[in-house]
Wavefront OBJ file of the C-alpha trace (Angstrom):
o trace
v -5.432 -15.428 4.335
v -2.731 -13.555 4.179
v 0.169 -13.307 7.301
v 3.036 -11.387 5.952
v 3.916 -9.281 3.025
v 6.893 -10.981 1.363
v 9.339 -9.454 -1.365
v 11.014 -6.254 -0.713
v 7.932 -3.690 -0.340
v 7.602 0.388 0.735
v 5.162 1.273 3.654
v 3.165 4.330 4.095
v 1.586 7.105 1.927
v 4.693 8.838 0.181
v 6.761 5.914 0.055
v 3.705 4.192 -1.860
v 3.219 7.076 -4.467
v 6.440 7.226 -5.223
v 6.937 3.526 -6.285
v 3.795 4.274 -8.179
v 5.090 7.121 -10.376
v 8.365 5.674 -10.734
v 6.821 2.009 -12.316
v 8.436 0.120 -9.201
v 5.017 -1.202 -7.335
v 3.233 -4.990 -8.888
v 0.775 -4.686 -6.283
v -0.593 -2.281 -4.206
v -2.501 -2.268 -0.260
v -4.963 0.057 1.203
v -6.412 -0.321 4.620
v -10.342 0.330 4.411
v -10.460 2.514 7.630
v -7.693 4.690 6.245
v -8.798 8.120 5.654
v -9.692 9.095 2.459
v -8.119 12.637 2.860
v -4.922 10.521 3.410
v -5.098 7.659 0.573
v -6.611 10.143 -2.207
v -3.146 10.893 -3.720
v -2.259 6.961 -3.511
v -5.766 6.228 -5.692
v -5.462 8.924 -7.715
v -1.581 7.453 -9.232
v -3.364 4.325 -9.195
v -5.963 5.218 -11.774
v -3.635 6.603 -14.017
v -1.234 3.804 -13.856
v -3.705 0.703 -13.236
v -2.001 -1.581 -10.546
v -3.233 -4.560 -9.008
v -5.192 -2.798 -5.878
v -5.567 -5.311 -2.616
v -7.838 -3.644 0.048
v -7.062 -4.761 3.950
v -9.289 -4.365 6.495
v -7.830 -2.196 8.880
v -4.867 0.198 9.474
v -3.476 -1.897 11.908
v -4.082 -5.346 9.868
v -1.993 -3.739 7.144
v 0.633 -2.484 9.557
v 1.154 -6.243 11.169
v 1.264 -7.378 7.417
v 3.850 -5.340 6.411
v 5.886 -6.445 9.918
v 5.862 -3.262 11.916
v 4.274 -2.335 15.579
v 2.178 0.419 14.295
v -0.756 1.039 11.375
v -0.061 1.926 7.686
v -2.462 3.599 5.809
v -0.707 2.127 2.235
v 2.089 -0.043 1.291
v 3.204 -1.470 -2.200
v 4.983 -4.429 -2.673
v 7.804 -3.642 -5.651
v 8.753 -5.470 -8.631
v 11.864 -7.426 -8.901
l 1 2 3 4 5 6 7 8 9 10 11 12 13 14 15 16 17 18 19 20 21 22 23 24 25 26 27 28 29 30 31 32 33 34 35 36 37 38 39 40 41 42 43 44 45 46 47 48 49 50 51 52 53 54 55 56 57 58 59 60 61 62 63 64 65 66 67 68 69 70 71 72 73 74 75 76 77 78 79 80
C-alpha cells in the first residue's frame, strides 16, 4: 500500500497534461471515481505518449496521497 507520493510531483488535471506533453511525468495517477468528462484529456496524452498509468481508488485517496486536504482527479509524479 501506498501512503504518500514521494519525489517532486504536479497535482490536478492541467498540471498533469502538461508534464505529459512536455516528457516530464515517469508515472502517472488517476482516481477511479474521477469523471471521465474531466480525466479524458489526461488519457488521451497518455495514449500517445505511453506512461506508466497507476489507478487510485478514489478522488479523495489520491488527494491524501499527494498530501493535500482536498480530492485530485490526476497527479503525475515527474522525472528527475
Amino acid at each position: 500500500m501506498i501512503y504518500r507520493l514521494t519525489g517532486n510531483k504536479v497535482v490536478g488535471v492541467k498540471q498533469t497534461v502538461k508534464a505529459i506533453k512536455n516528457n516530464r511525468a515517469k508515472t502517472v495517477y488517476i482516481a477511479r471515481n474521477a469523471d471521465d468528462k474531466l480525466i479524458q484529456s489526461v488519457k488521451a496524452v497518455i495514449d500517445d505518449n505511453s506512461q506508466e498509468v497507476i489507478y487510485v481508488d478514489t478522488m479523495k485517496e489520491l488527494g491524501k496521497l499527494c498530501g493535500i486536504d482536498v480530492g485530485a482527479a490526476t497527479a503525475a509524479i515527474l522525472k528527475d
